[in-house]
C-alpha positions as CSV (number, residue, x, y, z in Angstrom):
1,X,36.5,83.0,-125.0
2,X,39.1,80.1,-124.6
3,X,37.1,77.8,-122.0
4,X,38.2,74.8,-120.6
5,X,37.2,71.7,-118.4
6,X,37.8,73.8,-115.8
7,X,35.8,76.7,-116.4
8,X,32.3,74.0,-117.0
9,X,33.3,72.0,-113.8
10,X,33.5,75.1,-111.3
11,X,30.3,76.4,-112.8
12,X,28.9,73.5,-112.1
13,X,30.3,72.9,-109.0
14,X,28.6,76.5,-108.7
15,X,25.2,76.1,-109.8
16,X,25.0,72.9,-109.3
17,X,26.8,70.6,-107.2
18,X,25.8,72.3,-103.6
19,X,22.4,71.8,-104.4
20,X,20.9,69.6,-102.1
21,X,18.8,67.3,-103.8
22,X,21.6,66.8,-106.5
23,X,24.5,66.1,-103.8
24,X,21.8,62.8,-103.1
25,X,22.3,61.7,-106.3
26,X,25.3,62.3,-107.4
27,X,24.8,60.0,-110.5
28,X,21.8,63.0,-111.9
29,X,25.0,65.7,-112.4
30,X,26.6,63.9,-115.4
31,X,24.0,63.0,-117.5
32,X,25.2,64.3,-121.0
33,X,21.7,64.1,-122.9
34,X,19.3,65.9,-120.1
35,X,18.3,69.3,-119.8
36,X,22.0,70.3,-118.0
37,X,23.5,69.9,-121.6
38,X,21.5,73.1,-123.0
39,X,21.9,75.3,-119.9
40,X,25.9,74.6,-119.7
41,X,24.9,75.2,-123.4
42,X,23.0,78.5,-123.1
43,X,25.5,79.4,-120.6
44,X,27.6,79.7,-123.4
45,X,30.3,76.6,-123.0
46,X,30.7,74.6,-126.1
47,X,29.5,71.1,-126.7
48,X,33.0,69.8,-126.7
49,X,34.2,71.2,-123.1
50,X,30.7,70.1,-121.9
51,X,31.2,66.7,-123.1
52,X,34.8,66.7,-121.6
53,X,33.7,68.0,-118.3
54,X,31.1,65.3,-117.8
55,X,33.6,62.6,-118.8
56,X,35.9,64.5,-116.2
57,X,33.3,63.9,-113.3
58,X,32.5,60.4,-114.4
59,X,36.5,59.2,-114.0
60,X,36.2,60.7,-110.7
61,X,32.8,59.0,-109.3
62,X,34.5,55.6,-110.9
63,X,37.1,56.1,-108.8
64,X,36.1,56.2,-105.4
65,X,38.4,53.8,-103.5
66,X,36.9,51.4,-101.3
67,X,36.3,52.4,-97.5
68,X,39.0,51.0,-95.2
69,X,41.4,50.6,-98.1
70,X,43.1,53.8,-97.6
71,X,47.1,53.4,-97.1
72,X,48.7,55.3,-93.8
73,X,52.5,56.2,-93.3
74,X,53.2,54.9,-96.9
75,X,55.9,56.5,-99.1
76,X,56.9,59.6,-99.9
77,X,55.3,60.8,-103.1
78,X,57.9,61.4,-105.5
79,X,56.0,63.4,-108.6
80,X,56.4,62.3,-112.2
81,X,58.2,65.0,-114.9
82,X,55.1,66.0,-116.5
83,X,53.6,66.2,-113.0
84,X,56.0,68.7,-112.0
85,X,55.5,70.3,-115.1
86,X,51.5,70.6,-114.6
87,X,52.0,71.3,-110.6
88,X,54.4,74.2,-109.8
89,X,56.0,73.5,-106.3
90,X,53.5,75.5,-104.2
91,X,50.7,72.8,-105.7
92,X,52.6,69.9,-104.8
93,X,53.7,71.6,-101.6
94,X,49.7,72.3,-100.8
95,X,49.5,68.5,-101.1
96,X,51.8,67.4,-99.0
97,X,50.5,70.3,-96.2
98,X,47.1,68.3,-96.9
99,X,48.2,65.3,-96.7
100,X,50.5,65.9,-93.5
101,X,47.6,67.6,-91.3
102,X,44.7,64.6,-92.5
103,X,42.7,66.7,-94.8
104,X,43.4,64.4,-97.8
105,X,44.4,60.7,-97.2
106,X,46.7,59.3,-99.7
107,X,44.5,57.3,-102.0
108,X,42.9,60.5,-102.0
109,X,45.4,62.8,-102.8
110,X,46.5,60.2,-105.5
111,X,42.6,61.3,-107.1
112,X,43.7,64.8,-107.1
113,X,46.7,64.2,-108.8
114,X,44.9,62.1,-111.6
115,X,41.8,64.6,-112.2
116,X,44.6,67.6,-111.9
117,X,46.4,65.8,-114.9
118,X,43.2,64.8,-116.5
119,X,42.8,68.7,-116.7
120,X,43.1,70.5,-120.6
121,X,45.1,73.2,-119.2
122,X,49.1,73.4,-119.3
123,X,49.5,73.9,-116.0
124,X,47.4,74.6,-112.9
125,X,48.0,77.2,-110.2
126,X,47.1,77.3,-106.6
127,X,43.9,78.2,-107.2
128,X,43.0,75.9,-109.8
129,X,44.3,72.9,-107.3
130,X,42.0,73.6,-104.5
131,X,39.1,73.5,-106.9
132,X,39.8,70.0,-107.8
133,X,40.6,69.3,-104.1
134,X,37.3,70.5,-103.3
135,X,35.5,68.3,-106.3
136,X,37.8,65.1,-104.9
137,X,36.2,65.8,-101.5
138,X,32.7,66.5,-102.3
139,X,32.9,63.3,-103.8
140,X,34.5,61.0,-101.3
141,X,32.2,60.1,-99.1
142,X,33.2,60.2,-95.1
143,X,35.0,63.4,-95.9
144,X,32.7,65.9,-95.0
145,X,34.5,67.2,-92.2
146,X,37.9,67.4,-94.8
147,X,35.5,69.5,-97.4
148,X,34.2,72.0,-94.8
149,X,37.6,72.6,-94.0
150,X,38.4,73.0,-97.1
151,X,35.4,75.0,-98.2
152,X,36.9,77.2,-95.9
153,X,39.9,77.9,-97.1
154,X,38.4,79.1,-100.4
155,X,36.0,81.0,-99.2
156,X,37.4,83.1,-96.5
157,X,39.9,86.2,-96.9
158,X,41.8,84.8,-93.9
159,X,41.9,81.2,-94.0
160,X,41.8,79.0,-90.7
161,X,45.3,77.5,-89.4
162,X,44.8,73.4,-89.2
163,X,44.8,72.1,-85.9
């Protein structure tokens, strides 16, 4: 089975991250000696992809940005080559759409871009996006609202319009 960062962080985004009394501490999720490391383990991800996943989450908790530094009617985001090359349009169109209707701010979507790039995969699809959005948003906090939304959009078969 190829595996990647991806596959460890959804399962535990699965198993883990919605549990309550680990969303308190967000810090008890990436500890790469405790008793997570042999379940993701047992779950049958290697030790490498576990190790990469958990160095994954830690870039993203270090890089919170700092409440009421967030930027508003800046620039237009003009994506780099290998960007583009990760993102296919309908990614970096879902961005903009998030963006535009205040589900992502821009330091924010910035984050997404990063952790999408930080990624092991070639290139990321729709799909694989809105995971990360969701893991961006889960960990921001003052964006619950912007994760139920969307949570929503995952989950359902018809998503919701934005208002």
């Amino acid at each position: 089975m190829k595996e990647s960062i991806l596959d460890v962080l959804l399962y535990l985004f699965e198993h883990y991250f919605t549990n309550d009394a680990i969303a308190a501490s967000g810090d008890a999720i990436t500890t790469q000696n405790g008793p997570l490391m042999g379940e993701l383990s047992e779950a049958g991800f290697s030790n490498a992809e576990i190790r990469k996943a958990f160095d994954w989450l830690d870039a993203l908790a270090r890089q919170r940005p700092a409440p009421g530094q967030s930027r508003s009617n800046g620039p237009i985001r003009v994506f780099h080559e290998a960007e583009q090359d990760k993102l296919d349009t309908e990614s970096r169109g879902f961005l903009l759409f998030l963006e535009q209707h205040g589900i992502l701010n821009p330091d924010q979507r910035e984050l997404v871009v990063d952790r999408a790039m930080a990624l092991d995969q070639d290139e990321l699809d729709l799909d694989d996006l809105k995971w990360v959005v969701l893991m961006v948003l889960f960990n921001q906090p003052g964006s619950e609202a912007a994760y139920a939304w969307m949570e929503t959009q995952m989950f359902l078969d018809e998503p919701e319009p934005v208002h």
